[in-house]
C-alpha positions in Angstrom: 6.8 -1.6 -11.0 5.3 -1.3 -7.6 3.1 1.0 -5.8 4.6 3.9 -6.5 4.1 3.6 -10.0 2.3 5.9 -12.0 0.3 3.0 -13.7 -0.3 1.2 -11.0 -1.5 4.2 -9.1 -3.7 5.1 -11.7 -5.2 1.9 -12.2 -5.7 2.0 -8.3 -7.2 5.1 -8.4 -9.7 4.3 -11.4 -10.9 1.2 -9.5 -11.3 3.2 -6.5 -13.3 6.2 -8.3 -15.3 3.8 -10.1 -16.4 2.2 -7.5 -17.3 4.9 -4.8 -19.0 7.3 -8.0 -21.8 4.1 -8.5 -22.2 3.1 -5.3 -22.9 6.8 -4.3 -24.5 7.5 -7.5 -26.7 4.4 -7.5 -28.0 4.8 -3.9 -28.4 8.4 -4.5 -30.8 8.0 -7.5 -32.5 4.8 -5.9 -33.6 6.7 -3.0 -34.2 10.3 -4.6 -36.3 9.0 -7.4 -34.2 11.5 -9.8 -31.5 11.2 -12.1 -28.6 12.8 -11.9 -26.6 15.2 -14.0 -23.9 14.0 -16.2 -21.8 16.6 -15.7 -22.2 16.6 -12.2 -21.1 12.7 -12.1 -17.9 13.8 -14.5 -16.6 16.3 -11.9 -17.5 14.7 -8.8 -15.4 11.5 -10.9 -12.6 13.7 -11.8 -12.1 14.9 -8.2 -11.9 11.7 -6.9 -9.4 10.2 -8.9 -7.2 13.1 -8.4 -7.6 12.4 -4.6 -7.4 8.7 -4.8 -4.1 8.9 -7.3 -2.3 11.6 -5.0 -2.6 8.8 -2.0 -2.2 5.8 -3.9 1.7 5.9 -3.4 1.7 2.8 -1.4 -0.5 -0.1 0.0 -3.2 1.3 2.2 -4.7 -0.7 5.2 -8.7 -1.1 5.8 -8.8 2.0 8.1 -6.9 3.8 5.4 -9.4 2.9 2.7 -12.6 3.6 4.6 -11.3 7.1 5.7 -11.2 8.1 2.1 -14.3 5.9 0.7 -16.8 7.6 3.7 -16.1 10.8 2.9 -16.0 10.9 -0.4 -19.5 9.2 -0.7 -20.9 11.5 1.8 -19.6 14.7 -0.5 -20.6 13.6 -4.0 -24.0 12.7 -2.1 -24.3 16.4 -1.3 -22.9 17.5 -4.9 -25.4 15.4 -6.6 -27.9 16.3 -4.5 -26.9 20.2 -5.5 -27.1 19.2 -9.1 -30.5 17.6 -8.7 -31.9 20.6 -6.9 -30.5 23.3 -10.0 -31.4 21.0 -12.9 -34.9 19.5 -11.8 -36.0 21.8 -8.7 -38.4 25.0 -9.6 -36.7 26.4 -6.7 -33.7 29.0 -7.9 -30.7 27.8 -7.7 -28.0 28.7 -4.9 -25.2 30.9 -5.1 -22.8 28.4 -6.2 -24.5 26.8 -9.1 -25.0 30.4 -10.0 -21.2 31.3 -10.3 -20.9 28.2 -12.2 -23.6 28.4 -14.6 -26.9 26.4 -14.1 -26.1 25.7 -18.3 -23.2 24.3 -18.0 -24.6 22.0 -15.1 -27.4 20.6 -16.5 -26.7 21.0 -20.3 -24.8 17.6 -20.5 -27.4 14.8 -20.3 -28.8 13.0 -17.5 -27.4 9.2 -15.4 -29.5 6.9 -14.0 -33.1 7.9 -16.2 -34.2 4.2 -16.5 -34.2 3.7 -12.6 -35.4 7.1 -11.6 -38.4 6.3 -13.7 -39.0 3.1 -12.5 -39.0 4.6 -9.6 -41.1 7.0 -10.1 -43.8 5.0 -11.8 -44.4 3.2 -8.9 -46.9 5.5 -6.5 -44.3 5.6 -3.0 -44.6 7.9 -0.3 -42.1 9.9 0.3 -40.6 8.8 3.8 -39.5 11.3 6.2 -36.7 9.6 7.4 -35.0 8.5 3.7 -32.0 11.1 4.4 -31.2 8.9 7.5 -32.2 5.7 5.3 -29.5 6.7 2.6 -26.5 8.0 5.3 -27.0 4.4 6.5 -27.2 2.9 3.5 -23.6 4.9 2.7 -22.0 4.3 5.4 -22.7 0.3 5.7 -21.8 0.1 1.7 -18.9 2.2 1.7 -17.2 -0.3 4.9 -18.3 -3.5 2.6 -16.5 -1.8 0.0 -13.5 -0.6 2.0 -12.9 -4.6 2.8 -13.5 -5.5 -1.2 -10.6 -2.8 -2.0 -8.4 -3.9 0.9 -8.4 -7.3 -0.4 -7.6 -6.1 -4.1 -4.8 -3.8 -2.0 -3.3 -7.6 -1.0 -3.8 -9.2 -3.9 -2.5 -6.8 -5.9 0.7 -7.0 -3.3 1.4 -10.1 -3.9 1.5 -10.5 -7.5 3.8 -7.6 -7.2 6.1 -9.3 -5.3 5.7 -12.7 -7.1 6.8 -10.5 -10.3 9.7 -9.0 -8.4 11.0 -12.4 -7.6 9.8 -13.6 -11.0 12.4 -10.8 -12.5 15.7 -11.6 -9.9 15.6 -15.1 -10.4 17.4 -15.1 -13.8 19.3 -12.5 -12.1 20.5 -15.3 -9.4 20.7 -18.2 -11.5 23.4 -16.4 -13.6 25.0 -15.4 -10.7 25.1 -19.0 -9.1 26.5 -20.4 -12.8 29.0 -18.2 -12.7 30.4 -19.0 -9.1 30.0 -22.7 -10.1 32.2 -22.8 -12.9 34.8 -20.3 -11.2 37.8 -22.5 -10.5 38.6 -23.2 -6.9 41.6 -20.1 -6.1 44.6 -22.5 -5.0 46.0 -21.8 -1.1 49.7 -22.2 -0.3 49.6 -23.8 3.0 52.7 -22.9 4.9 53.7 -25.4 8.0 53.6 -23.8 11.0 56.8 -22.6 12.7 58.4 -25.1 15.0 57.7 -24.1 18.6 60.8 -23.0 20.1 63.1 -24.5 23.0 63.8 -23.1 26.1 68.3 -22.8 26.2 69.8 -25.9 27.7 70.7 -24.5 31.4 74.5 -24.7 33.1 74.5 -28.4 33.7 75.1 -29.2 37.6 73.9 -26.2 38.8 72.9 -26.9 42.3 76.4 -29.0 42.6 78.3 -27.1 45.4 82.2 -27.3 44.7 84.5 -27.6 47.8 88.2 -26.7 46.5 91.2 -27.2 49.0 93.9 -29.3 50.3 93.1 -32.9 51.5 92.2 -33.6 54.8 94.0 -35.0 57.7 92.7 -38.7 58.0 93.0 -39.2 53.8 96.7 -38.0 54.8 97.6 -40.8 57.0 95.7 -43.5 55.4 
């Protein structure tokens, strides 16, 4: 099973929400002083993992990770801090928590209660630049993260392939018994053809032959 998967994406995809939801959630509620909706956590969850399992089909790089992580901090930041605003704001709630129900928001419990009154029990002023504060705070967490989930990305790769080659070794070791005790396929070596000889030529042939009567001194000898 490799990264395509369906377990493996999911399991991916789990680690991944899991970890962006409380790093988001946590900073959220540590600089806010509030808690924060269950339901509102549940959804913003849900979403991500949908996202992070639709682009889990195969091993992303650093720059891959930290273009989801970012974002996806930086908009359950501004859904939780919707959800704070309709469940513990006197302020009436905006259009969209309207059309969803302000009931079904804030009926479902609250996250993070222990911290946001520790928090609160301790006399803080409220500093104008904590929005800044906490986009820094996201942004520098969410690239330590993106490196912490690159590194599970390679791990996870190479127990993947350490189980692949796990699984064909039987594979070859049957293959290599079986070409062992194959018996050797016996070859009929034929002897090469004699080379041929060139025909035996006229013998003599530059011999010039003189024919005719003898000559006049062989005569009187």
């Amino acid at each position: 099973m490799g990264f395509s998967g369906a377990g493996t994406r999911a399991v991916r995809a789990a680690v991944f929400t899991a970890l962006c939801v409380t790093l988001s959630a946590g900073a959220h509620v540590l600089f806010t002083g509030k808690p924060l909706p269950l339901p509102v956590v549940a959804a913003v969850s849900a979403a991500i993992f949908v996202i992070a399992f639709l682009l889990a089909a195969r091993e992303r790089r650093f720059g891959h990770i930290a273009a989801l992580l970012l974002p996806a901090q930086l908009a359950a930041d501004a859904v939780f801090t919707t959800g704070q605003a309709a469940c513990y704001s006197s302020a009436p709630p905006t259009l969209p928590v309207r059309l969803i129900g302000v009931d079904l928001i804030c009926a479902g419990g609250d996250l993070g209660t222990p911290l946001a009154r520790l928090l609160s029990g301790s006399e803080t002023a409220v500093d104008p630049a904590a929005p800044w504060l906490l986009l820094g705070a996201h942004l520098c967490v969410g690239l330590v993260a993106a490196g912490w989930l690159r590194g599970g990305e390679r791990a996870l790769a190479r127990v993947l392939r350490a189980a692949a080659a796990a699984g064909f070794r039987p594979l070859r070791l049957v293959a290599a018994v079986r070409t062992v005790g194959r018996r050797p396929e016996t070859t009929v070596v034929r002897p090469a053809p004699a080379p041929r000889r060139p025909a035996p030529g006229p013998l003599l042939s530059h011999s010039v032959l003189r024919r005719g009567p003898p000559s006049a001194v062989v005569l009187a000898a």
